[in-house]
N, C-alpha and C positions, 0 to 999 in steps of 0.2 A: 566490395570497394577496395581500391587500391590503397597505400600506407598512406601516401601525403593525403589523400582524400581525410580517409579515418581519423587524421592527425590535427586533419583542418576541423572535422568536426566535434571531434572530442573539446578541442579550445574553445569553438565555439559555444557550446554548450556548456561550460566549465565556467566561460566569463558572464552570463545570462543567469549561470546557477547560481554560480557565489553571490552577485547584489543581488539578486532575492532573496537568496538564505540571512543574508548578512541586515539586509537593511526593512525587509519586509516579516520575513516568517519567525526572524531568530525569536522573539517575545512570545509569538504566539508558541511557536512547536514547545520551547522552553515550559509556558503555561499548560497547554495541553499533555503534554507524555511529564510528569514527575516523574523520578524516582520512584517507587510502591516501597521498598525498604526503612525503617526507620531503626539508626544506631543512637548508640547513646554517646551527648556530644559534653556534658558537662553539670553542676548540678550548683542552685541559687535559690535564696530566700525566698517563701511562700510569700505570694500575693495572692491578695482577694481575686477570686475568681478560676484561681489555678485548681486542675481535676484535684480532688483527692487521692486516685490512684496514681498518681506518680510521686506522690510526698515519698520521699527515700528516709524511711523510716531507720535506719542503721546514724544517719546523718543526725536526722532531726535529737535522734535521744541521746548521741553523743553531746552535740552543741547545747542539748536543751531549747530548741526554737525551729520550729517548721520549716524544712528545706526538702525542694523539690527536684528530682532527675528530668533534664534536659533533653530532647530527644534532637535531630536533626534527619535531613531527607537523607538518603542513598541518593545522589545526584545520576552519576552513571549509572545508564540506559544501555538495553541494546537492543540496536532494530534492526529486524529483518522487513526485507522486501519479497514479497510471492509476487513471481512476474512471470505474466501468460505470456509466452513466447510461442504459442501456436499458430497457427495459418491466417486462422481469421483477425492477427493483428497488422497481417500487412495489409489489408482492407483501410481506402482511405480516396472520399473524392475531392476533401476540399483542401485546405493548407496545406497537412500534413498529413501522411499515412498514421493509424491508430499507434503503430511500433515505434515511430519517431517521437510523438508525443509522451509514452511510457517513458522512455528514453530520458525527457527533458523530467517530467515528474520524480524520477528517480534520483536524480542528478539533485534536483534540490532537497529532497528529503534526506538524501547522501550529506549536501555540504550541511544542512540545519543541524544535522546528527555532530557531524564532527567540529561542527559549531559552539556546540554545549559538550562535548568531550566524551560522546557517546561511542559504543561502537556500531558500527553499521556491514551487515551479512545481508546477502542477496539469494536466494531459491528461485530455477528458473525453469520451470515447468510447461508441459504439454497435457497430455492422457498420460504423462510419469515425468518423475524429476529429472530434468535434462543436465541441469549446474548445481552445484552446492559453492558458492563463495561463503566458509567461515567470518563471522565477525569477527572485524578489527577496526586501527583509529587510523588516522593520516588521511594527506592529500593522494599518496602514490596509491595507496588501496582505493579511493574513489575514483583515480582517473582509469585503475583497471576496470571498473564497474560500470564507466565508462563507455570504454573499448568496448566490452563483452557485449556492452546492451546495442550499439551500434551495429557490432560483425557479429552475433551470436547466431547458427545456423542450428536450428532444431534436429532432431532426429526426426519426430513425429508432427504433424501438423494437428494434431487433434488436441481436445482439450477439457481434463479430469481433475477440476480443484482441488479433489480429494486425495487426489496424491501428495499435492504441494503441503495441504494441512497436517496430512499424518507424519510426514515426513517433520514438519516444523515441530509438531509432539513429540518425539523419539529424538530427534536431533539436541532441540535447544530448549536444554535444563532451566536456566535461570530463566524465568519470567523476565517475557520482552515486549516492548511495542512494534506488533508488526501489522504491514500494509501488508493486502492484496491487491494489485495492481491488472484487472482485467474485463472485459467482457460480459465476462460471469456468464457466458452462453455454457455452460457446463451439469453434465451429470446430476442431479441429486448431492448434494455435496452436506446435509443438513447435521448429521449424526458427524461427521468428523469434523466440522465447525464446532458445533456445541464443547466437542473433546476441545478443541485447540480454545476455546473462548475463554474455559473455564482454568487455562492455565496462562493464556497471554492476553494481553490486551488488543484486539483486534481491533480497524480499520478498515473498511470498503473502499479502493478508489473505482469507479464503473466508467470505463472510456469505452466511447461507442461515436460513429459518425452518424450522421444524423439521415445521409441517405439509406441506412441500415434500417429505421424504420417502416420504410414504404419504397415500393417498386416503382419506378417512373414507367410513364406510359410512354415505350419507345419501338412499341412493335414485337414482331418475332427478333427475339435475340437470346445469343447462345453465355449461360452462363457457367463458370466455374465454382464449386463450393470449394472455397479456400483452405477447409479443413479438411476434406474428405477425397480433393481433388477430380470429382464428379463432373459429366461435361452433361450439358443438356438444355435441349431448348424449349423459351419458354415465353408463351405471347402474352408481353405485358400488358397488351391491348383489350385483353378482356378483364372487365372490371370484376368479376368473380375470383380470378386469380390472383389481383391485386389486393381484393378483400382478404383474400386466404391467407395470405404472405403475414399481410399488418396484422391479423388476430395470431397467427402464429408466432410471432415478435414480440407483439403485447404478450399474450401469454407467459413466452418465456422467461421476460422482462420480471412480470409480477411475481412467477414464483422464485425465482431469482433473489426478490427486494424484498418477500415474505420468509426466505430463509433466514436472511440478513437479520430481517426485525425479529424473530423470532431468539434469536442468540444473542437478541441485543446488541446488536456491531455496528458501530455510527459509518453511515455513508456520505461519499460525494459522488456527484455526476458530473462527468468533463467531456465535453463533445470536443471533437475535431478542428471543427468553425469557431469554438470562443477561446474564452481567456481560463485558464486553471486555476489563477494565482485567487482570483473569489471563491471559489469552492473549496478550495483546501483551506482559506483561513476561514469562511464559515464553519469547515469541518471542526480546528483547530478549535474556533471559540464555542461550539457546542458541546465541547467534549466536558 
């Protein structure tokens, strides 16, 4: 797309992100992703109830009388986003292509992040890591994440989670909360999940269109596989081929969502046709 186009919709999406960051998600993302670090913030008189392992013992025998160390959160967060930029997200028959809606999802987990004064890093993967955007804070770093998610052109059209994952373990030290933002039509991704689980706090978002489920009965007709760029015809008209399709969809689906549950990594599903803003605070309040 042209500049004025990209510019028009970078705003647009910019002014949609921020009231929903700002007036809907701020409390939940806030609740949901804490800080994991805990500093010491100060140190006060023992009250009934308080652990005994924190009585600061140096204190108490100076004063002669029970006093307790304070702790306080590590507020700052940093989140990364893993975003399938593969083929099969320009797939899209109803509102919005799959890619447009990543787009919008990103955009507010971006402004929620810089919300509560986090930083926010983006990973933008295929079958191998296409972008590396390091984490940082501001408005001008999100409206590049922005841009990129709008005009970002792949190398590869294909699509290997476990690149995005391993890359996120090697890359980023500090313990983060990060989304996956894809499909999830991918590889076996199971054993480099489990690694990335056990050092960040993971999230699942699953965007999928809903005619991705099942093949409509529209005759012989010639289709493209988005990922692999395959041309081939295929008669939706017989019902055996349609069965095949939707067990093959299912299948992948479930072992997809049995990876997930296996590493313990909370999910949302976000189709095409509805609204996101319910899944992701269901996400948010499950967490």
């Amino acid at each position: 797309m042209d500049s004025s186009e990209l510019l028009k919709k970078v705003r647009k999406i910019e002014i949609k992100s921020r009231m929903l960051s700002n007036h809907i998600f701020a409390g939940e993302y806030h609740s949901a992703f804490k800080g994991k670090g805990m500093t010491f913030s100060e140190v006060r008189g023992y009250q009934y109830g308080d652990p005994i392992k924190d009585i600061d013992w140096h204190v108490t025998a100076r004063f002669n009388q029970p006093y307790i160390k304070v702790f306080e959160e590590e507020r700052e967060l940093t989140v990364m986003l893993l975003i399938d930029v593969s083929g099969s997200e320009d797939f899209g028959t109803r509102a919005k292509q799959k890619k447009d809606l990543i787009a919008e999802i990103a955009a507010v987990l971006s402004f929620s992040a810089i919300e509560n004064n986090d930083k926010i890093g983006v990973i933008f993967f295929s079958d191998k890591v296409e972008k590396f955007i390091p984490p940082q804070k501001g408005k001008k770093h999100i409206l590049r994440i922005i841009r990129e998610l709008l005009d970002f052109k792949p190398e590869s059209s294909q699509t290997n989670i476990n690149e995005a994952l391993k890359f996120l373990t090697n890359a980023i030290k500090k313990r983060s909360a990060a989304f996956i933002i894809s499909d999830f039509m991918s590889p076996d991704f199971s054993e480099s999940l489990k690694i990335a689980a056990s050092k960040h706090d993971i999230a699942a978002l699953k965007v999928y269109d809903p005619f991705e489920e099942k093949l409509p009965n529209v005759g012989l007709a010639y289709f493209r596989d988005m990922e692999s760029g395959e041309m081939r015809w295929i008669d939706t008209a017989s019902a055996s081929t349609r069965n095949e399709y939707s067990k093959w969809w299912k299948e992948k689906n479930e072992a997809a969502d049995l990876i997930l549950t296996k590493a313990k990594v909370d999910k949302a599903v976000i189709r095409t046709d509805g609204d996101y803003v319910k899944p992701l605070i269901a996400l948010f309040k499950n967490r």
